[in-house]
C-alpha positions as CSV (number, residue, x, y, z in Angstrom):
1,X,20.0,32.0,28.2
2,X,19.5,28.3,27.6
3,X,21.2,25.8,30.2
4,X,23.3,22.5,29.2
5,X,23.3,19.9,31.0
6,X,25.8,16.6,30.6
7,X,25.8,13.6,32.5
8,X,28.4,10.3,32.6
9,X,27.3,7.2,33.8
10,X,30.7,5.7,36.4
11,X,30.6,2.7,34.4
12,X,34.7,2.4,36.0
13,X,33.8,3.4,39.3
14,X,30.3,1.2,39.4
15,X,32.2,-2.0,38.3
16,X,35.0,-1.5,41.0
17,X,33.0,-0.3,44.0
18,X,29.7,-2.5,43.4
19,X,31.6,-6.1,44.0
20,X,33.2,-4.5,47.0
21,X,29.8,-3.4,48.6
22,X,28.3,-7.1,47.5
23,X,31.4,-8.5,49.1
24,X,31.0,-6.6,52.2
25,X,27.3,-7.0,52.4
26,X,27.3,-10.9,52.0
27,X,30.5,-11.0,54.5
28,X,28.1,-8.7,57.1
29,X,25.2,-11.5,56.7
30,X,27.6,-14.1,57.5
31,X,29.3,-12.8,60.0
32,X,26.4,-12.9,62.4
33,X,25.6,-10.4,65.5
34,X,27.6,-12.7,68.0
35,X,31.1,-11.1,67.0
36,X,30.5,-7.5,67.7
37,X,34.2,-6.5,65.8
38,X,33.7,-8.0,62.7
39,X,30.5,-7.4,62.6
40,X,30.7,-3.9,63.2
41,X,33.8,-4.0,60.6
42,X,31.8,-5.5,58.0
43,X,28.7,-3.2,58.7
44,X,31.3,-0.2,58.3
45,X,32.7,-1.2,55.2
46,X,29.0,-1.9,53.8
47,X,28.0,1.6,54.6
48,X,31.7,3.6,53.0
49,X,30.9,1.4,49.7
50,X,27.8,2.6,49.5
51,X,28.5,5.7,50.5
52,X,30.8,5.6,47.3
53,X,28.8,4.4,45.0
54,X,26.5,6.8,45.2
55,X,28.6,9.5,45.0
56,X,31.2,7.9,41.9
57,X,27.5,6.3,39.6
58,X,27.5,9.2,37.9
59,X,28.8,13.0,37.3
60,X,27.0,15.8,36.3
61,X,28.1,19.3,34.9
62,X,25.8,22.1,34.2
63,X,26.6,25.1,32.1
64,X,24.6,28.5,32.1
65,X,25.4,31.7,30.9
66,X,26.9,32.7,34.3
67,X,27.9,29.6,35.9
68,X,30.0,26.2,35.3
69,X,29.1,23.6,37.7
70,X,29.0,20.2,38.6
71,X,28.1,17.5,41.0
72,X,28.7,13.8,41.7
73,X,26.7,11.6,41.9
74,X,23.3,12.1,44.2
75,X,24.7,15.7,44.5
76,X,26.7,15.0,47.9
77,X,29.7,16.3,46.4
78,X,29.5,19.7,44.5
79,X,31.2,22.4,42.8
80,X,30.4,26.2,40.9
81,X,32.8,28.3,39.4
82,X,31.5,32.0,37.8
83,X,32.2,32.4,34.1
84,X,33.8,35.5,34.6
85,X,36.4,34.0,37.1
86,X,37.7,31.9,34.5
87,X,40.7,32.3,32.1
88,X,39.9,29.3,29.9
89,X,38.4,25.8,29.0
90,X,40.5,22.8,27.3
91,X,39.7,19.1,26.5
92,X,42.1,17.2,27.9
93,X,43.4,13.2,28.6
94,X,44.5,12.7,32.0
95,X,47.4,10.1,33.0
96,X,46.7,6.6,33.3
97,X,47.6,7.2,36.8
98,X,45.0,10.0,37.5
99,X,42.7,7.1,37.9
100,X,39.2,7.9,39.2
101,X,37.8,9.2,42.5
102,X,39.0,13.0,44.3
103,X,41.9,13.8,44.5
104,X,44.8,16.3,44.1
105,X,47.2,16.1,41.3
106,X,50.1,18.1,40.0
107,X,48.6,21.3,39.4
108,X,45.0,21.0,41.0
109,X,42.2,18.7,41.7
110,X,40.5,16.2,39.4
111,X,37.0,14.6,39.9
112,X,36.8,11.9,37.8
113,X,34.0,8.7,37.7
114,X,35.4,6.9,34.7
115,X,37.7,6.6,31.9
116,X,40.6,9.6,30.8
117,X,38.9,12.3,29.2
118,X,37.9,15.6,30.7
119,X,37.7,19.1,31.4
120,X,40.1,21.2,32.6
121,X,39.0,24.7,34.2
122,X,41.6,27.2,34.3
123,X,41.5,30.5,36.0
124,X,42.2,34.0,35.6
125,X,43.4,35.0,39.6
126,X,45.1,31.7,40.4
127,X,47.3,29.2,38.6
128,X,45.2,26.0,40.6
129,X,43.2,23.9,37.7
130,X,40.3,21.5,38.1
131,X,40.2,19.0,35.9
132,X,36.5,17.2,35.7
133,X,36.4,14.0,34.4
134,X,33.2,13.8,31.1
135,X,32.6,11.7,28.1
136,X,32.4,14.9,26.0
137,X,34.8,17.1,27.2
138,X,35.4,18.5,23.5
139,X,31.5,20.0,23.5
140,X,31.6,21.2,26.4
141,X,35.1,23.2,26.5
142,X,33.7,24.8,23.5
143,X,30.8,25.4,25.1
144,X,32.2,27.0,28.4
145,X,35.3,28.4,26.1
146,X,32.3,30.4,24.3
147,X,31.0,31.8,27.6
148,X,34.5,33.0,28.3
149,X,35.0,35.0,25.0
150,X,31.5,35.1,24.4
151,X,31.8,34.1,20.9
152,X,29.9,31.1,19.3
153,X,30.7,27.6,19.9
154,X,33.7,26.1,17.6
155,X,33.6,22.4,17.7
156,X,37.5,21.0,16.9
157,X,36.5,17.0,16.7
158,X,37.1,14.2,19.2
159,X,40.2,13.7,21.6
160,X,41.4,10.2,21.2
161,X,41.9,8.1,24.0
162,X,44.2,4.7,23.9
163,X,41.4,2.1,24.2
164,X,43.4,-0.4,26.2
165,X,43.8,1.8,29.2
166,X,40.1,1.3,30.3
167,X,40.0,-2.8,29.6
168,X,43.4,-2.8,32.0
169,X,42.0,-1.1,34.8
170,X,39.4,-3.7,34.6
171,X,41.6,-6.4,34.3
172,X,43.2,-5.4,37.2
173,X,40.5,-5.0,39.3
174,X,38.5,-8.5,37.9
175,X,42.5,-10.1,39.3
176,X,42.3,-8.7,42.3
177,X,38.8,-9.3,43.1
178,X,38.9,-12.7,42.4
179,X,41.9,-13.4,44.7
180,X,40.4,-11.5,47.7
181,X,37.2,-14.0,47.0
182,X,38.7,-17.2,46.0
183,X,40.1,-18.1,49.8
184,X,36.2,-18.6,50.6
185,X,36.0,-21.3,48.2
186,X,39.2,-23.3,48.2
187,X,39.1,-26.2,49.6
188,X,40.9,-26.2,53.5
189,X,44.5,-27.3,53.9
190,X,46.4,-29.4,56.5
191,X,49.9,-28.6,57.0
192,X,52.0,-31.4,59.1
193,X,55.3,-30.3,61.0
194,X,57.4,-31.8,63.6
195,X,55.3,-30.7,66.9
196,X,51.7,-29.1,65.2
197,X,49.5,-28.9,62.1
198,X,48.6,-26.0,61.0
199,X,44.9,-25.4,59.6
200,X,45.7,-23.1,56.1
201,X,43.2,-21.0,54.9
202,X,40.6,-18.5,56.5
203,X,40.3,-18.8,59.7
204,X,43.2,-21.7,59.9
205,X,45.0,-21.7,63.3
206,X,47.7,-23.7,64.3
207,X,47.6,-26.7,66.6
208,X,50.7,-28.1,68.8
209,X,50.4,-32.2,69.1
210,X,51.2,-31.6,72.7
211,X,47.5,-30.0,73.3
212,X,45.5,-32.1,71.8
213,X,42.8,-34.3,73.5
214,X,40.6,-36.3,71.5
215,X,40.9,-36.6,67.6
216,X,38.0,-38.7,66.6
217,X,35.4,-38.9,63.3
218,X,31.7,-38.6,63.9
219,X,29.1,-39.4,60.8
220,X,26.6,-36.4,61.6
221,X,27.6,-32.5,62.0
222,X,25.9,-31.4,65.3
223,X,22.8,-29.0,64.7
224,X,24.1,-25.6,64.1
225,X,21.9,-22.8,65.8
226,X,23.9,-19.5,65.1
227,X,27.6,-18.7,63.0
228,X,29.3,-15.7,64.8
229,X,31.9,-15.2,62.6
230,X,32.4,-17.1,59.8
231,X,30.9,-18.1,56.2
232,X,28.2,-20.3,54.6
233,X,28.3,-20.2,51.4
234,X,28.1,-23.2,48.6
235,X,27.7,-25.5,51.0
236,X,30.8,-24.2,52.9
237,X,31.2,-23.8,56.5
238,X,34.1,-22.1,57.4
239,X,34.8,-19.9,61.0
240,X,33.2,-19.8,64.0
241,X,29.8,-21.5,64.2
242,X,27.7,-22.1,67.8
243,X,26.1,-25.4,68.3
244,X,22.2,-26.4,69.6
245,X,24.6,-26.9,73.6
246,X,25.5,-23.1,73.0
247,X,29.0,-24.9,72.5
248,X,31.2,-22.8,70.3
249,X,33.1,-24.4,67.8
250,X,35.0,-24.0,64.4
251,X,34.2,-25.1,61.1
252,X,36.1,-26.3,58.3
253,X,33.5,-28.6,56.4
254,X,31.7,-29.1,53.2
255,X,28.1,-30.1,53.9
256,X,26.7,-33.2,52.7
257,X,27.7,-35.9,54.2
258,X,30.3,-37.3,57.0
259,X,32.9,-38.3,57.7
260,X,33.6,-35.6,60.2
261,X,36.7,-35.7,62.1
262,X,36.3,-34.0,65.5
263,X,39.2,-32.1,67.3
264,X,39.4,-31.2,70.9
265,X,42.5,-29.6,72.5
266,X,43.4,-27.3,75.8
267,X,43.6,-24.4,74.3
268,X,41.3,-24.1,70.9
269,X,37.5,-24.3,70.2
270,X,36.4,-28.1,68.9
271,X,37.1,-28.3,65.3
272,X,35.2,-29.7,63.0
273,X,37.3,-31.0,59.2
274,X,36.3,-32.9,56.3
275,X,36.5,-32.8,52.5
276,X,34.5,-33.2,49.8
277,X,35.9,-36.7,49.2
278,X,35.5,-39.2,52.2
279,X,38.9,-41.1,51.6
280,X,40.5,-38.3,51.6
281,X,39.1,-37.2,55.0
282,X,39.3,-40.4,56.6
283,X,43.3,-40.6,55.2
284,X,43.5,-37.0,57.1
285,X,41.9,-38.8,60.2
286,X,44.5,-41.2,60.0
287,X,47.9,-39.4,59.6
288,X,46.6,-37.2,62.5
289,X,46.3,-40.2,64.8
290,X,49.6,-41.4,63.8
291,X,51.3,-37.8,64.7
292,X,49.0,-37.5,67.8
293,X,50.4,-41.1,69.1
């Protein structure tokens, strides 16, 4: 007897998990090996993301005279159910909030790598389902649904799905991609209060007036021999950076050109601060002074 074979691309679960993994792979890079915890965070998160991603690319579900089966992805996550254990095969359209991935809902489990429509395996000795989630669950229930009765095929047409569902779940994801990103980018914030500024942004730390013991500009950024925990992209350096003295220090600076205005205290790292526009660092420089004195 001939076997079928059907396969989905996770066009849902590759656009969700694939930023993540480059996200977590660029953040590993820049972290550096001097910060053994964020590095080893980073390096973690690298390796469950694409741990996921090959498991939620793609599913695949095999039907044979005897058997109905299925796997995800490179095959780390499978399942087979015998023909004769089961009571009936339906096309169905799960719940917006079903989503994708493994996981139990009301009545069962559903395995699911993208979009609302699957299969849903019913059986004859228990009232549990499995719902698996395919592109052509109405062929394919007909197909198992003939093994079953073991009369031919009878195709009913297409299920329809509501075709905003999909676009939202990417919408929402795109959202909050962008805002777990965008914080690398933005340019760094001073906030000014009655006994300390406050550094805003990643990596920002707060600074008491009281501890501070030189403020000064210099026109060159010391050479930079290692970053332990921080980021370099777009000409952005932002965390912890160590200097050609082995001095450790943190950045908050756009590359290109000074000024630089230099902060030492008691009880922080030297800071290094500018912006993109040198009035507006040297006005920074400035109104620290006068808050410092």
């Amino acid at each position: 007897m001939e076997t079928k074979k059907f396969t989905q691309f996770g066009t849902l679960s590759v656009v969700i998990i694939l930023p993540l993994f480059i996200l977590f792979f660029i953040r590993l890079i820049h972290t550096g090996l001097g910060n053994n915890d964020n590095f080893g965070f980073h390096l973690f998160m690298a390796l469950i993301t694409l741990l996921l991603l090959l498991i939620f690319y793609k599913v695949t579900i095999v039907v044979s005279s005897t058997r109905v089966s299925f796997k995800l992805g490179v095959g780390f996550i499978s399942k087979s159910y015998k023909i004769e254990n089961l009571k009936r095969c339906v096309p169905i359209v799960n719940k917006g909030y079903h989503g994708i991935g493994i996981h139990a809902i009301s009545n069962g489990w559903l395995y699911n790598v993208s979009g609302l429509k699957a299969i849903e395996l019913q059986f004859k000795n228990s009232r549990s389902i499995v719902r698996i989630g395919t592109n052509k669950p109405e062929e394919i229930s007909q197909l198992i649904q003939s093994k079953i009765s073991g009369e031919a095929p009878n195709y009913t047409g297409e299920i329809k799905v509501k075709k905003w569902i999909i676009p939202l779940y990417l919408g929402i994801f795109i959202l909050i991609f962008i805002l777990a990103v965008f914080p690398i980018f933005r340019e760094t914030k001073v906030q000014f209060n009655n006994h300390d500024f406050r550094i805003r942004g990643s990596y920002g730390e707060t600074i008491p007036y009281a501890n501070i013991e030189l403020i000064d500009t210099v026109s060159i950024l010391p050479k930079i021999i290692m970053r332990t925990n921080g980021y370099a992209l777009s000409g952005n350096l932002i965390g912890n950076f160590r200097l050609h003295n082995n001095t450790n220090v943190k950045l908050f600076v756009k590359k290109g050109g000074g000024p630089y205005i230099l902060i030492k205290s008691k009880s922080n790292k030297p800071i290094y601060l500018n912006f993109k526009s040198k009035q507006k660092t040297v006005d920074l420089y400035n109104k620290m002074k006068n808050k410092v004195n």
